[in-house]
C-alpha positions as CSV (number, residue, x, y, z in Angstrom):
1,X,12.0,280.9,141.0
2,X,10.8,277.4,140.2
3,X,7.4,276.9,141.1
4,X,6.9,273.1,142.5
5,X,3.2,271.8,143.1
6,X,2.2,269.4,146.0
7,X,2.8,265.5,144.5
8,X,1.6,264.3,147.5
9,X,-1.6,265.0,149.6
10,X,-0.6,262.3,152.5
11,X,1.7,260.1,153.9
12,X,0.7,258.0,157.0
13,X,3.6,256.1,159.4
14,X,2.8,253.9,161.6
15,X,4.2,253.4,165.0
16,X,4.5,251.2,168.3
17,X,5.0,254.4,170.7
18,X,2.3,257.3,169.8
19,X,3.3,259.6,172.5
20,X,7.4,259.4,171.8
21,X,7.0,259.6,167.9
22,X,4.5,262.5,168.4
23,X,7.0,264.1,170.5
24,X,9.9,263.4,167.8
25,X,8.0,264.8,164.8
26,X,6.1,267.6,166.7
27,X,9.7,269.2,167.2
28,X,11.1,268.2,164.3
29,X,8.3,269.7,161.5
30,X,7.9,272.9,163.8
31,X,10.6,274.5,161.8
32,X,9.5,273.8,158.9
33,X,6.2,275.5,159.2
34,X,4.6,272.0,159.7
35,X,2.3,270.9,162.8
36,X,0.1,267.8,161.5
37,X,2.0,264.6,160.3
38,X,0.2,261.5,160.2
39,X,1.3,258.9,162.8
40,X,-1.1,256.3,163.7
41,X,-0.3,253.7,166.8
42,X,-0.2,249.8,165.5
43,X,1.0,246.9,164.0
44,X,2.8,246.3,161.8
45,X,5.0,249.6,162.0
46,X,6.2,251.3,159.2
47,X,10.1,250.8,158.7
48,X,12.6,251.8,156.1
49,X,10.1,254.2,154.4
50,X,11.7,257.7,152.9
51,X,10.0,260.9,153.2
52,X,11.6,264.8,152.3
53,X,9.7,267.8,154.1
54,X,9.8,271.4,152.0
55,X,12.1,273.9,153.9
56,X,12.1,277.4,153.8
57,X,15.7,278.2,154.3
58,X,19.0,276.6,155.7
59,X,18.0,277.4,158.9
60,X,15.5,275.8,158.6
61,X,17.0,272.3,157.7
62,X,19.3,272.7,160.2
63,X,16.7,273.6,163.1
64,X,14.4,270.3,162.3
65,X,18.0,268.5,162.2
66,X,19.1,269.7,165.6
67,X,15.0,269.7,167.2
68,X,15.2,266.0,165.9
69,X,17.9,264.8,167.4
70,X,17.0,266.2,171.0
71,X,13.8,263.9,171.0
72,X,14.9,260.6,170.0
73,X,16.3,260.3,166.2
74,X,19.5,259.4,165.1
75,X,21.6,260.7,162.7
76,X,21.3,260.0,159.6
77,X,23.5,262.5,156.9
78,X,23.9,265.9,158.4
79,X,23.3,269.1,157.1
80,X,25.2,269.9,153.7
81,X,24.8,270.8,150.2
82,X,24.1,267.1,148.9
83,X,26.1,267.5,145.7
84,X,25.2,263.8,143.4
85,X,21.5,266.0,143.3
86,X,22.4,269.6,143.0
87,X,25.2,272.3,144.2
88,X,22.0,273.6,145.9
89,X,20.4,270.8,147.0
90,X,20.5,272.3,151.1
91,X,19.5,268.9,153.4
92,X,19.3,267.0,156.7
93,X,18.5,263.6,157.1
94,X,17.7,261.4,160.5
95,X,16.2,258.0,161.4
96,X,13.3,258.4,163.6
97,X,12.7,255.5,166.1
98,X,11.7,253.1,163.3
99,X,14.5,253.7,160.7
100,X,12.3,255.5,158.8
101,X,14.7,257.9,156.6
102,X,13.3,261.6,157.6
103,X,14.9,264.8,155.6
104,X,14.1,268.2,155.0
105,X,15.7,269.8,152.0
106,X,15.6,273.5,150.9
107,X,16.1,273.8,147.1
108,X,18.5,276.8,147.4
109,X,18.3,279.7,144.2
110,X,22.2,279.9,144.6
111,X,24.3,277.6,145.8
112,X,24.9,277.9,149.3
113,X,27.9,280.1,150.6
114,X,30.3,278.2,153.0
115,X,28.0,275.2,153.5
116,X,29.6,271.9,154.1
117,X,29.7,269.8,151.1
118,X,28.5,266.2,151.7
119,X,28.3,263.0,149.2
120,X,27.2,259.8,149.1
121,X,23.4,258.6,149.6
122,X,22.4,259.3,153.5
């Protein structure tokens, strides 16, 4: 098993509505182990930014994918083995109310059995 070390302490997003982007990223991380992510309320807001949350599993992925969606994000790419970056590359990605490209990617030790393949850059 690899063994990958944090790059980044901290990433901070800031938004117009605290309470609905706390709602949208309190579901979302829960999955994935996660219950703190920096989201400050102001001006200007953060837009267009990229960030990939560690997941543990498939299940994972696809449980911040589906929590995400029921509190205000948008689709983005769906959950699939993202081939152009590796036949076990495991990830979902959605747009929270900012366009702010959100994923969470599990780095799979086999490649996936009877996951849907998926190309192209989400």
């Amino acid at each position: 098993m690899t063994v990958r070390r944090v790059v980044v302490d901290h990433v901070l997003f800031v938004v117009e509505d605290l309470d609905s982007s706390r709602r949208l990223y309190t579901a979302a991380l829960a999955p994935l182990g996660l219950d703190d992510f920096a989201i400050f309320r102001g001006s200007p807001v953060t837009t267009a930014a990229h960030v990939a949350f560690d997941a543990d599993d498939r299940g994972a992925v696809d449980a911040f994918f589906e929590a995400a969606l029921a509190n205000g994000a948008t689709v983005r790419g769906e959950p699939g083995v993202w081939v152009q970056w590796s036949d076990r590359y495991y990830a979902a990605f959605i747009n929270d109310q900012h366009g702010n490209n959100v994923e969470a990617v599990w780095h799979a030790p086999e490649p996936p059995v009877g996951a849907t393949i998926r190309h192209g850059v989400p």
